[in-house]
MARSEVO-724502 format. One record per residue (C-alpha): residue in one letter; x, y, z. Coordinates in Angstrom, 3 decimals, padded with zeros to 6 digits, m for minus. Each point is the difference from the previous one (the first is absolute). Layout:
BEGIN
@aa->A; px->X; py->Y; pz->Z .
...
END
This chain:
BEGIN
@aa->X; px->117.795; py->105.492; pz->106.269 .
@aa->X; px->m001.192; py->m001.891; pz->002.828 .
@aa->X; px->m003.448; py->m000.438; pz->001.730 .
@aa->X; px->001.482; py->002.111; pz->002.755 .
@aa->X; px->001.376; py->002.417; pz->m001.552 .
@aa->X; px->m003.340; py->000.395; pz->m002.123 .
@aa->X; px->m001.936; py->000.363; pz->003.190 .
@aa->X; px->001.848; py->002.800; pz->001.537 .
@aa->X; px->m001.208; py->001.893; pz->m003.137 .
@aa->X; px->m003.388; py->m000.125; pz->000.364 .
@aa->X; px->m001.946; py->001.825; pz->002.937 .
@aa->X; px->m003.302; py->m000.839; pz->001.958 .
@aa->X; px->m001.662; py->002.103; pz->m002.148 .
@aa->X; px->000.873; py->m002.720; pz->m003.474 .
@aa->X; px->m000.667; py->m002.723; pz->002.369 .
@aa->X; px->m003.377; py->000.909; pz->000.561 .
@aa->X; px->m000.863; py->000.641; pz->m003.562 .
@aa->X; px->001.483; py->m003.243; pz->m000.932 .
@aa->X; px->m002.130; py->m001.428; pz->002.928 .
@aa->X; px->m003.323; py->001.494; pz->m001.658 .
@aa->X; px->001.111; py->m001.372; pz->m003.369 .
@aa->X; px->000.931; py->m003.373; pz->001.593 .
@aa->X; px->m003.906; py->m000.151; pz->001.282 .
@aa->X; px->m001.244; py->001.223; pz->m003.974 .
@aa->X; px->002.483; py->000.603; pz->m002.235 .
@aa->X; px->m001.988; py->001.515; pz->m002.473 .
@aa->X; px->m001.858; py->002.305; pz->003.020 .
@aa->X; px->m000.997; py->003.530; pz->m001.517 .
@aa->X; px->002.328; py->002.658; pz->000.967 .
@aa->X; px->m001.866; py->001.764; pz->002.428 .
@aa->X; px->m000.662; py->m003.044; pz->001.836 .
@aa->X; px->003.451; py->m001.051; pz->000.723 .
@aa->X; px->001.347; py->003.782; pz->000.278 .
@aa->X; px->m002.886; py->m000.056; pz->003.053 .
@aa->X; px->001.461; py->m002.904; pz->001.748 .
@aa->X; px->003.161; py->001.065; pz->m000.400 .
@aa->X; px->m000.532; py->003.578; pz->001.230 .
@aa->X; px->001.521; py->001.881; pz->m003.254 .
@aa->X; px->m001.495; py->002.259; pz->m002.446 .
@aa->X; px->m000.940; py->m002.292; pz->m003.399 .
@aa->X; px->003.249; py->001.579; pz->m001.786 .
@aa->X; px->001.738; py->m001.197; pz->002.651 .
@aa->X; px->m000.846; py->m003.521; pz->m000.077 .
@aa->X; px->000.487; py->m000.061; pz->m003.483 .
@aa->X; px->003.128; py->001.255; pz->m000.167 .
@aa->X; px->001.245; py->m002.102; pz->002.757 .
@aa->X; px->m001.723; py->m002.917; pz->m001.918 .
@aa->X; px->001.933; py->001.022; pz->m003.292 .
@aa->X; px->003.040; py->000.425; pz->001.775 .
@aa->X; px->000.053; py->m003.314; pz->002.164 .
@aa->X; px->m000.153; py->m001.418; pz->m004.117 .
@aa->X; px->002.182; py->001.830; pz->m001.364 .
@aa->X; px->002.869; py->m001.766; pz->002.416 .
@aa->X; px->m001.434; py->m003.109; pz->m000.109 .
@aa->X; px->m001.063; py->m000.075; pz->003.396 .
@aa->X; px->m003.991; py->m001.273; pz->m000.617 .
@aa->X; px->m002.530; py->m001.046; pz->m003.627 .
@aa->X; px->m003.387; py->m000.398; pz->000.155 .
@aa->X; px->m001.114; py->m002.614; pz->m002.171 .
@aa->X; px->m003.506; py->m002.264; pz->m000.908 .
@aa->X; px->000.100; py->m003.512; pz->000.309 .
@aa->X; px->m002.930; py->m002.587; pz->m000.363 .
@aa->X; px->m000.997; py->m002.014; pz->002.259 .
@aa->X; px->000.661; py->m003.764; pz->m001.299 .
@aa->X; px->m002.562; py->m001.897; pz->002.166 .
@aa->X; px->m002.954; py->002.753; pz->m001.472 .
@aa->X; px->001.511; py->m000.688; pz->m003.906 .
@aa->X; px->001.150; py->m001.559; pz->m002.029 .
@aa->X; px->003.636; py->001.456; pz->m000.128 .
@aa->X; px->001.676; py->m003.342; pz->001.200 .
@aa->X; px->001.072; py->m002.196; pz->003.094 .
@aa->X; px->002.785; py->000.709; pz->002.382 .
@aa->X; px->002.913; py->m002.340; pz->001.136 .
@aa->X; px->002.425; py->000.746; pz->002.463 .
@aa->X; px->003.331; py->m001.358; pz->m000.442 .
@aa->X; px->002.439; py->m000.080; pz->002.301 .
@aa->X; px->003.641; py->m000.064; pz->m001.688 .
@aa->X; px->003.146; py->m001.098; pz->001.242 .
@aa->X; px->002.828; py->001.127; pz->m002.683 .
@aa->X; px->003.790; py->m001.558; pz->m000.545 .
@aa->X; px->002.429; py->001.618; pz->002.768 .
@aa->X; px->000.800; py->003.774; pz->m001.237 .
@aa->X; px->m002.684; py->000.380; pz->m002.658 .
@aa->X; px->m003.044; py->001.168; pz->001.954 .
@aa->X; px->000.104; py->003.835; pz->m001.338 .
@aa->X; px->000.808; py->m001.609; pz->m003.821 .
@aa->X; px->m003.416; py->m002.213; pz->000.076 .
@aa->X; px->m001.403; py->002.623; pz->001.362 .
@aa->X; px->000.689; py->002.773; pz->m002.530 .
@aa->X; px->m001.045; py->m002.855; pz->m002.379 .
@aa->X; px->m003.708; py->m001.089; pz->001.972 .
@aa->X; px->m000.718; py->003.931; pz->m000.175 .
@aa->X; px->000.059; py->m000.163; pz->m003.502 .
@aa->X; px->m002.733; py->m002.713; pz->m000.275 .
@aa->X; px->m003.462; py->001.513; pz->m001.242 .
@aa->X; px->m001.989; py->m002.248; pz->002.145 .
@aa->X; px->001.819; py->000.793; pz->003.145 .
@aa->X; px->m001.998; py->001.899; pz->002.036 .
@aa->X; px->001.960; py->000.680; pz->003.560 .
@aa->X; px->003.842; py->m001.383; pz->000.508 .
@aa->X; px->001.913; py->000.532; pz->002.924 .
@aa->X; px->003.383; py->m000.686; pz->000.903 .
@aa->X; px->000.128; py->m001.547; pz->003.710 .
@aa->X; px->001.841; py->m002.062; pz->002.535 .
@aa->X; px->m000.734; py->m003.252; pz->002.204 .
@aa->X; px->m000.615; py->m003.088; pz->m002.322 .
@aa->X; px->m000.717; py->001.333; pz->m002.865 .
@aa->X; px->001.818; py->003.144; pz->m001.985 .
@aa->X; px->m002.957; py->001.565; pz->m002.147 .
@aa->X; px->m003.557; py->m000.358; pz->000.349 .
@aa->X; px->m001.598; py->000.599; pz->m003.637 .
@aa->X; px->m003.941; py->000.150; pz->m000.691 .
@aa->X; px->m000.848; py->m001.377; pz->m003.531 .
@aa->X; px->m003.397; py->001.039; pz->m001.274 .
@aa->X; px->m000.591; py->m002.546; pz->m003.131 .
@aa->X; px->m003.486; py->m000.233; pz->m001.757 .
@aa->X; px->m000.686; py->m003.570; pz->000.015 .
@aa->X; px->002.312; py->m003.476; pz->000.734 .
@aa->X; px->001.507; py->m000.153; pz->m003.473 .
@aa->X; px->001.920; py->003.798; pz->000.581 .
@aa->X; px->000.613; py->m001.589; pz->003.521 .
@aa->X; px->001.625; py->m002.536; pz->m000.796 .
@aa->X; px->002.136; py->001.678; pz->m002.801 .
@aa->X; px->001.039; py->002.508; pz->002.687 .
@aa->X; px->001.002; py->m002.621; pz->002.264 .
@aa->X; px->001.171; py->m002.854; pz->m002.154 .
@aa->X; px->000.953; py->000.243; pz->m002.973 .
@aa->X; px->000.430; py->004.301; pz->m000.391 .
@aa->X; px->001.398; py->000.910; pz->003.480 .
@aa->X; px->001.912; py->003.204; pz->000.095 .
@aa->X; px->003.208; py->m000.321; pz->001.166 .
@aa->X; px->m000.480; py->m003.619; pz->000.773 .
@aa->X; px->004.207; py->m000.446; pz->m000.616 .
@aa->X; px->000.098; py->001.793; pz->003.040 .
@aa->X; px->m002.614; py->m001.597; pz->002.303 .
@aa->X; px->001.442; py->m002.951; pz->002.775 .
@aa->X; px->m003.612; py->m000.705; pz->000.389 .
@aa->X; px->m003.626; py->001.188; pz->000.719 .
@aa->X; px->m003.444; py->m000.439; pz->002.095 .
@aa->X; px->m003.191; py->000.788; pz->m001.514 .
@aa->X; px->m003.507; py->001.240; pz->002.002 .
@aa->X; px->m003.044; py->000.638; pz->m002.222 .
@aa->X; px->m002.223; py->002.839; pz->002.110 .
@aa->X; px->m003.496; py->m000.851; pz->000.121 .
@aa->X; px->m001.136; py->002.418; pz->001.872 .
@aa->X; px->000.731; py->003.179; pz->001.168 .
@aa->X; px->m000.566; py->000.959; pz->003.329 .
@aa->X; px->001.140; py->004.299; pz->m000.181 .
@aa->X; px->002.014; py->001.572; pz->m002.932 .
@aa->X; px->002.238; py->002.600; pz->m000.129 .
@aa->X; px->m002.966; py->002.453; pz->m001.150 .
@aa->X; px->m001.759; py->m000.357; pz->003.457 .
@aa->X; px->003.227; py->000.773; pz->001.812 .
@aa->X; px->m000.166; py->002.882; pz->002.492 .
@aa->X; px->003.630; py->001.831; pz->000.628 .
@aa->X; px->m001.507; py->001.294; pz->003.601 .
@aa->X; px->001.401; py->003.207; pz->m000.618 .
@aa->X; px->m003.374; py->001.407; pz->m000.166 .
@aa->X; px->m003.228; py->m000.171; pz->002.239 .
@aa->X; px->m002.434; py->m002.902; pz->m000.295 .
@aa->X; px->m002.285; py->002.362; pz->m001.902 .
@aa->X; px->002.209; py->000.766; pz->m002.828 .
@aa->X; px->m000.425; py->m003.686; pz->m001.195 .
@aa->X; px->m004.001; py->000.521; pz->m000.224 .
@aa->X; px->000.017; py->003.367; pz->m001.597 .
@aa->X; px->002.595; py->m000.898; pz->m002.584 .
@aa->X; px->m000.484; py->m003.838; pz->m001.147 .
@aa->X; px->m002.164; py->m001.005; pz->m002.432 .
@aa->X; px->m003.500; py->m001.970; pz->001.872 .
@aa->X; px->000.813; py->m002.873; pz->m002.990 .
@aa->X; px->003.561; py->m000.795; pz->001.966 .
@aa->X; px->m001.389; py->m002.340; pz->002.375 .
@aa->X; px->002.292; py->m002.189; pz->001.653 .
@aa->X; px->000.097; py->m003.387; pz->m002.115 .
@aa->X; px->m000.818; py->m002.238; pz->002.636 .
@aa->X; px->m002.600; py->001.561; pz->000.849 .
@aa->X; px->m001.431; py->000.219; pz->m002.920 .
@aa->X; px->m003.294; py->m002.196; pz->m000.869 .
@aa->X; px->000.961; py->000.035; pz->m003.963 .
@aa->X; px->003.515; py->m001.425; pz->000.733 .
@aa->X; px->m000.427; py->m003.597; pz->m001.287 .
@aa->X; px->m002.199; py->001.092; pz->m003.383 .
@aa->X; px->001.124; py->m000.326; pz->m003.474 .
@aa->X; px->002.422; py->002.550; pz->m001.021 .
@aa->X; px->m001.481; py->002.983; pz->m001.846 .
@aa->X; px->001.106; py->000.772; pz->m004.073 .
@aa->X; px->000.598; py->003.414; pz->m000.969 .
@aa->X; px->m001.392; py->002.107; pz->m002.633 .
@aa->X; px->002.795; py->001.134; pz->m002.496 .
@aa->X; px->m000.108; py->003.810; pz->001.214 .
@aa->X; px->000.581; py->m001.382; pz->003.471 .
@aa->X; px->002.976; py->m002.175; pz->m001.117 .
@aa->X; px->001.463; py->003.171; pz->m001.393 .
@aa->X; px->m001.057; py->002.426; pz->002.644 .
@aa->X; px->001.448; py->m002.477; pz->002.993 .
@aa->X; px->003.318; py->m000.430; pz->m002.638 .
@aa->X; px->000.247; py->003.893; pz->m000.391 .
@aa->X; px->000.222; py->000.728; pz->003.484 .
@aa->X; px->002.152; py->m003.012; pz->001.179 .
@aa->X; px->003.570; py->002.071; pz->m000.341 .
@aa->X; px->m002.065; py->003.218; pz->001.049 .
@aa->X; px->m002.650; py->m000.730; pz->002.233 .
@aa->X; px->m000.953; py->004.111; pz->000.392 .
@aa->X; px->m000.120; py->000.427; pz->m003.742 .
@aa->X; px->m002.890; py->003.018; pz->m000.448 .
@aa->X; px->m003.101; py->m001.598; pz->m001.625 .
@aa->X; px->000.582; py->002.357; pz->m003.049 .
@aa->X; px->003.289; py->m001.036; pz->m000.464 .
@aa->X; px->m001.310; py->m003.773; pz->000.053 .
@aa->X; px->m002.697; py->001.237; pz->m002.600 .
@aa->X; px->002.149; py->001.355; pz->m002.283 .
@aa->X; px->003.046; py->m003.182; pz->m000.009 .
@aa->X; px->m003.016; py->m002.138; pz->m000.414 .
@aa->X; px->m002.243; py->001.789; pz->m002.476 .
@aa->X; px->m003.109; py->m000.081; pz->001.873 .
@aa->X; px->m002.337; py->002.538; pz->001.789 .
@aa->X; px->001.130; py->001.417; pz->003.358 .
@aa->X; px->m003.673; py->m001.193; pz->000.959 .
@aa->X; px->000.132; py->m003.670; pz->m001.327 .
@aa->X; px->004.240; py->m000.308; pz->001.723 .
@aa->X; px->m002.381; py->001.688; pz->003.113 .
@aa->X; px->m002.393; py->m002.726; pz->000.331 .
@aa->X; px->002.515; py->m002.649; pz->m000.988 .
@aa->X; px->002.072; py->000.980; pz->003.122 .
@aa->X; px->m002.547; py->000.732; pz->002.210 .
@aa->X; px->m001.131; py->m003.926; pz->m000.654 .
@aa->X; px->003.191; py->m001.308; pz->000.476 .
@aa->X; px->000.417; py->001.585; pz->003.131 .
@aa->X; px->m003.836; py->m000.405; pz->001.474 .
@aa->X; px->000.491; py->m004.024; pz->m000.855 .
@aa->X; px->003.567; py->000.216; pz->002.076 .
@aa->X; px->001.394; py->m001.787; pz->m002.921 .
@aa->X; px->002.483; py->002.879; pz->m000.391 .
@aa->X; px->002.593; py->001.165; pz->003.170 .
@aa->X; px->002.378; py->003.104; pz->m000.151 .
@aa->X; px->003.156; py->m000.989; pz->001.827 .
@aa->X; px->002.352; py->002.281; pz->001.311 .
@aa->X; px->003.228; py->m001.244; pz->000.047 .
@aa->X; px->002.732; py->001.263; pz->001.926 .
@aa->X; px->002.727; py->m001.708; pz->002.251 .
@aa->X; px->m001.147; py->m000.679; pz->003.178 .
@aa->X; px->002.887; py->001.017; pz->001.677 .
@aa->X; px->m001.217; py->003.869; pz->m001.203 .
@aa->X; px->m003.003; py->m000.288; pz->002.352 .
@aa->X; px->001.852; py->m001.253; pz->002.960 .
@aa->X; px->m000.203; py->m003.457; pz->m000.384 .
@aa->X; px->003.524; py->m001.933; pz->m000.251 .
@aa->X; px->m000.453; py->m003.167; pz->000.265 .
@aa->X; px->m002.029; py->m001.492; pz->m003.045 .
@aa->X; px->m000.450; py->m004.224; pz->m000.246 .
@aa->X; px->m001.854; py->m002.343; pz->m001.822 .
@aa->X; px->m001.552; py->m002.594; pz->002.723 .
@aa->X; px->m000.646; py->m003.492; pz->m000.865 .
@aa->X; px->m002.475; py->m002.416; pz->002.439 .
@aa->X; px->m000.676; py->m003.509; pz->m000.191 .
@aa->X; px->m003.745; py->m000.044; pz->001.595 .
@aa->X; px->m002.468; py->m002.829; pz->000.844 .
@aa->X; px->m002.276; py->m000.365; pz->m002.916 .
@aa->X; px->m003.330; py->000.852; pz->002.272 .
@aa->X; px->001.584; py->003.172; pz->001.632 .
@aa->X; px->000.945; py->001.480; pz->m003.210 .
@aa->X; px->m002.390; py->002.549; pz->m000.383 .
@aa->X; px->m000.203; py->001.212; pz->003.495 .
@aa->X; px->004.115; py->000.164; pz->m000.036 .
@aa->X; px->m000.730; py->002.253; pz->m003.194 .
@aa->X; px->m002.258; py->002.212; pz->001.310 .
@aa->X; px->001.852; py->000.627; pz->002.974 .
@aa->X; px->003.371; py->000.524; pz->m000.982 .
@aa->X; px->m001.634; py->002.141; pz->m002.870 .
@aa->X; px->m001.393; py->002.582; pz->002.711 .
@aa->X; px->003.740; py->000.436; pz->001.312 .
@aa->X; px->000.624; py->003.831; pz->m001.463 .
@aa->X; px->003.949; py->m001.340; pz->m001.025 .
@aa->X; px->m001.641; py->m002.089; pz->m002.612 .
@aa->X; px->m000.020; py->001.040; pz->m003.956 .
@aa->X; px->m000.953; py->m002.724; pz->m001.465 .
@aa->X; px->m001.277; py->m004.057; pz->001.164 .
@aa->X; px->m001.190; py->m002.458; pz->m001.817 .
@aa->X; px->m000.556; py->m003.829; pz->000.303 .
@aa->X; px->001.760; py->m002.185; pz->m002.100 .
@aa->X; px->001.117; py->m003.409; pz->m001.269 .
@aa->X; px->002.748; py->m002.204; pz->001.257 .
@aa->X; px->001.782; py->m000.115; pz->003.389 .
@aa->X; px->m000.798; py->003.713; pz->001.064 .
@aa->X; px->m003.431; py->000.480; pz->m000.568 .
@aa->X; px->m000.219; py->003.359; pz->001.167 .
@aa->X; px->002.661; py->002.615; pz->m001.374 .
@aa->X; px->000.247; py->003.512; pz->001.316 .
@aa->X; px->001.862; py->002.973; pz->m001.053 .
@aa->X; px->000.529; py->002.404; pz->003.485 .
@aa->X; px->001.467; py->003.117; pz->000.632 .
@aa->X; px->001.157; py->000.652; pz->003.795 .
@aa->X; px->002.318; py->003.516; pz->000.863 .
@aa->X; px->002.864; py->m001.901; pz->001.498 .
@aa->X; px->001.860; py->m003.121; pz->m000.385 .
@aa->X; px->m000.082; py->m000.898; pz->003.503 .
@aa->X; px->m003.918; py->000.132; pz->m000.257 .
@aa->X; px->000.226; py->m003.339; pz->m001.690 .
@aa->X; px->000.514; py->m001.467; pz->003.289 .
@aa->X; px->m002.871; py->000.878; pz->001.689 .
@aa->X; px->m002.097; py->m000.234; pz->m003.055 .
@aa->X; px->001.172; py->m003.736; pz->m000.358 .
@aa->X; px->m000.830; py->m000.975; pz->003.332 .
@aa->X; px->m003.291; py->002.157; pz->000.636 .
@aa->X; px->m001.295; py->000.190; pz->m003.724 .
@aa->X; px->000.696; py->m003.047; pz->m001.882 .
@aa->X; px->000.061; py->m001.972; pz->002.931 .
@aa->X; px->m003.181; py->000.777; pz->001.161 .
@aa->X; px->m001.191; py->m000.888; pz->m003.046 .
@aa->X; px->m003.147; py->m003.083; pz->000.198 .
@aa->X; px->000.970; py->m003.284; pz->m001.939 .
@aa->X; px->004.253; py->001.110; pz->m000.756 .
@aa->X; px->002.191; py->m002.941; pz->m000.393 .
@aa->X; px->002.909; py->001.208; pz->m001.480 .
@aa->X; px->001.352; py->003.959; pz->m001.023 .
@aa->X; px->002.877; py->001.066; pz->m001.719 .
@aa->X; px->001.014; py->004.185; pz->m000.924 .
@aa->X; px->002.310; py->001.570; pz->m003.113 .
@aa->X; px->001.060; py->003.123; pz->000.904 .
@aa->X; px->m000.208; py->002.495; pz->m003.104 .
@aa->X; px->003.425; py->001.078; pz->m001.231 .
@aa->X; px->m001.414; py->002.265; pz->m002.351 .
@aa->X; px->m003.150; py->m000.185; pz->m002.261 .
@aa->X; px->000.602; py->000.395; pz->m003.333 .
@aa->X; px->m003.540; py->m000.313; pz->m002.257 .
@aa->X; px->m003.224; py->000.804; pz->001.876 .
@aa->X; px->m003.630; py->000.406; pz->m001.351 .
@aa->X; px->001.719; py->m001.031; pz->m003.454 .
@aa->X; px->002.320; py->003.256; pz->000.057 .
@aa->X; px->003.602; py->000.042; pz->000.575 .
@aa->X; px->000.745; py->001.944; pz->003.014 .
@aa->X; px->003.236; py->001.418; pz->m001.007 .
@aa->X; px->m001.654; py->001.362; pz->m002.789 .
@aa->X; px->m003.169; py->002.313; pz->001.247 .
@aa->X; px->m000.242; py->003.300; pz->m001.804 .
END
């Protein structure tokens, strides 16, 4: 079924209760049924329903630059004529692949390895690369720092309060935070296997965590409520874009000056189109992932947006096709 065709299925009412879950997706019940303006039962069934066709998951996901749960590289792949979708199927396969998207411009799939230290790196990219029989060549950006992620991302479906009353105080944005360049922090074992637990589910009942795990409901408590209070730990809603209005979807990539780096980050992380932006290593130094709700925004956003950015040398765009693996989970496969 296509994007389309899925969003003629939903109604304003799902949209907003995606929309609350987008701002915390594990929100208590009452709180998102308020801001969607539906009994509790409702937005739960409406939640379980939205699952059930494979329309939106809520899962957990730590934050790399907080732990020690490995580096990302972006890769930008360009596959042999006519075997895009084959690599593809193959990439989603890949453990350590974390987001992969098939695009167009000049590249055909964008594909986020998370690796734990150089030596999985360079297996991954060297000497183990999935699919690599397949691959006409590739272009590598380490991120070294992230500007917003896809956690802090506000739909705008909802008012400007619903963000305060629903998002965690820990979820500051990451450039903004004063913490951002200290040593990664390790994680007890019961956090390992609490943030592991909820990473397919991220609304899994603390009970039901207890139990899986063997542990108190009071120890799992505190366990979470650390992870969460140290914004090591996100819950991501994810959902295709296209759902919420927004059909245009792109990764952006900017060669910028060096010494304007920073301000180019913060202010193309303040534009409310962007998911996630990070700087980076290589030629584009600042990579963007961007939602718009039209195509033919692009042109204005080119020209007014990334234009207007302080320091740009040189931008190019790949236009998502489809994205296949996001937030580690396959997105033809929610439920």
């Amino acid at each position: 079924m296509t994007t389309r065709a899925r969003a003629d299925m939903i109604d304003e009412l799902d949209r907003r209760v995606i929309a609350a879950l987008q701002l915390n997706g594990r929100a208590p019940w009452s709180a998102v049924a308020r801001w969607a303006g539906a009994s509790e039962t409702t937005a739960q069934r409406r939640y379980q329903a939205l699952r059930e066709r494979r329309l939106l998951h809520v899962v957990a996901a730590l934050e790399l630059d907080r732990t020690t749960a490995g580096s990302s590289m972006l890769v930008r792949v360009q596959a042999l004529p006519g075997k895009g979708l084959e690599l593809a199927e193959v990439l989603a396969d890949c453990r350590e692949v974390r987001f992969l998207a098939v695009v167009t411009g000049t590249a055909d799939l964008i594909v986020d390895f998370v690796a734990q230290d150089n030596e999985q790196l360079m297996r991954l990219l060297f000497t183990d690369l999935p699919g690599a029989h397949l691959i006409a060549g590739t272009e590598c950006v380490a991120v070294i720092r992230t500007f917003t992620s896809a956690a802090l991302w506000d739909t705008g479906l909802l008012p400007a309060e619903a963000a305060a009353d629903l998002r965690p105080a820990a979820l500051a944005t990451p450039c903004d935070r004063e913490d951002w360049d200290q040593a990664p922090q390790a994680l007890s074992d019961l956090e390992h296997a609490v943030a592991d637990a909820l990473a397919p589910d991220g609304r899994l009942p603390v009970s039901t965590l207890a139990r899986r795990l063997g542990r108190s409901e009071s120890s799992v408590a505190r366990a979470l409520d650390r992870l969460v209070g140290r914004g090591v730990l996100h819950f991501r809603t994810l959902v295709e874009p296209a759902l919420l209005g927004y059909d245009a979807e792109f990764m952006v990539w900017l060669s910028i000056e060096p010494d304007r780096l920073d301000a180019a980050g913060r202010q193309l992380a303040r534009h409310p189109g962007t998911k996630f932006l990070a700087a980076a290593t290589g030629r584009f130094n600042l990579v963007g992932h961007v939602v718009l709700p039209r195509r033919t925004d692009l042109f204005r956003y080119t020209g007014e947006v990334v234009g207007a950015l302080p320091g740009l040398n040189a931008s190019d765009v790949t236009l998502h096709l489809s994205t296949v693996k996001y937030g580690w989970t396959r997105m033809d496969q929610f439920g």
